[in-house]
C-alpha positions in Angstrom: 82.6 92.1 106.1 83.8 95.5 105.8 88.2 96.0 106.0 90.1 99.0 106.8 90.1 101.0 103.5 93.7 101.8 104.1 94.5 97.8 103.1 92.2 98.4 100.1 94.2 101.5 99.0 97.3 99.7 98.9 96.0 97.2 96.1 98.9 97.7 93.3 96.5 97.2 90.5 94.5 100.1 92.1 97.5 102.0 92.6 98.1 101.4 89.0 94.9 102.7 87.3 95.1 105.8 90.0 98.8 106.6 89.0 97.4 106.6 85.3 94.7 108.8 85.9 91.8 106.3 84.8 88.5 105.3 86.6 87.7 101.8 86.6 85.6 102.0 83.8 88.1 104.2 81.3 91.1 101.7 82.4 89.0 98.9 81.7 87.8 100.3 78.0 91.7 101.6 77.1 92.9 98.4 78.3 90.7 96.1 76.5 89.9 94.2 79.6 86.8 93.6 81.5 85.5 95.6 83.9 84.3 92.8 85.8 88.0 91.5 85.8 89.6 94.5 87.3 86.7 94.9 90.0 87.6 91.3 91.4 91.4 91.9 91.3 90.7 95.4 92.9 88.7 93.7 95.7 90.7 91.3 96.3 88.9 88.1 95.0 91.2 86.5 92.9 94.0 84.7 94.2 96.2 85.9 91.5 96.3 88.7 89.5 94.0 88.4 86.3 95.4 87.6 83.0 93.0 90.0 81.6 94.8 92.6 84.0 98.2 91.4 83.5 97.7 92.4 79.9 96.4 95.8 80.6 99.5 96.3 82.7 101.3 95.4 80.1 99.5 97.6 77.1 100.4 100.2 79.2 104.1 99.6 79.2 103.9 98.0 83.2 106.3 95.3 84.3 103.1 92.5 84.2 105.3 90.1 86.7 106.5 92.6 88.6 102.4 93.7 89.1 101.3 90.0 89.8 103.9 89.3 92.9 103.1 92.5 94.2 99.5 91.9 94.4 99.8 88.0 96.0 101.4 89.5 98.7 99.3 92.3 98.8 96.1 90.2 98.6 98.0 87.9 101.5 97.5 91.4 103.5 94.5 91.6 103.2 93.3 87.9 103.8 95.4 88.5 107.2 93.7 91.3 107.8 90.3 89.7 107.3 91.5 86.8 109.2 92.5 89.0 112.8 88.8 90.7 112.4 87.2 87.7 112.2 88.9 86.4 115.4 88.1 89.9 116.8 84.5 88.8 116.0 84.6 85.5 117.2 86.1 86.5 120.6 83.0 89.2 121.2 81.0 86.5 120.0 81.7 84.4 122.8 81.7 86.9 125.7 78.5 86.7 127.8 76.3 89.8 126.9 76.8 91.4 129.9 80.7 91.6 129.1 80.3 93.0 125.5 81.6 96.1 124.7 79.0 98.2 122.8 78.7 98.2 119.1 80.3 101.2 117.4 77.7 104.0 117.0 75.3 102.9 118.8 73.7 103.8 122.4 73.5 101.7 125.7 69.7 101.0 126.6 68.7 102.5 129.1 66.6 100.8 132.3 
């Protein structure tokens, strides 16, 4: 399921690597810390911040507490934001076809 990108953006561990100039893979290298790692706490999948991370953070001279509360409550954003599409979803879902509104991008058949 796809989320605003704007929620993704906001991700502090993102913002981190972004405000030090790295890619993912060139933060993950300097850092010592798996790439894999920093992909999940990117994304969103862990619910707290990776150690691995936390360190990296840290090697870099980054309050490592002050970066793991800021991205539980970021990654509480984003579970809400999940959480209101879904609904969104479910609430189509259950309209009769004839009430559905059409999907984004694509064209009413025509009789």
């Amino acid at each position: 399921m796809k989320i605003d990108k704007d929620v993704l953006a906001t991700n502090p561990v993102r913002l981190l690597r972004k405000r030090l100039g790295y890619t993912r893979a060139d933060f993950a290298r300097a850092a010592n810390c798996s790439y894999s790692a920093l992909v999940r706490a990117e994304l969103g999948l862990t619910n707290t911040l990776p150690r691995q991370v936390a360190l990296a953070a840290e090697r870099f001279g980054e309050d490592s507490a002050a970066l793991a509360g800021a991205y539980v409550v970021w990654r509480m954003r984003l579970w809400d934001a999940y959480a209101k599409k879904e609904s969104r979803l479910m609430r189509r879902d259950s309209m009769p076809n004839s009430e559905r509104p059409a999907a984004a991008g694509r064209k009413e058949k025509q009789k």
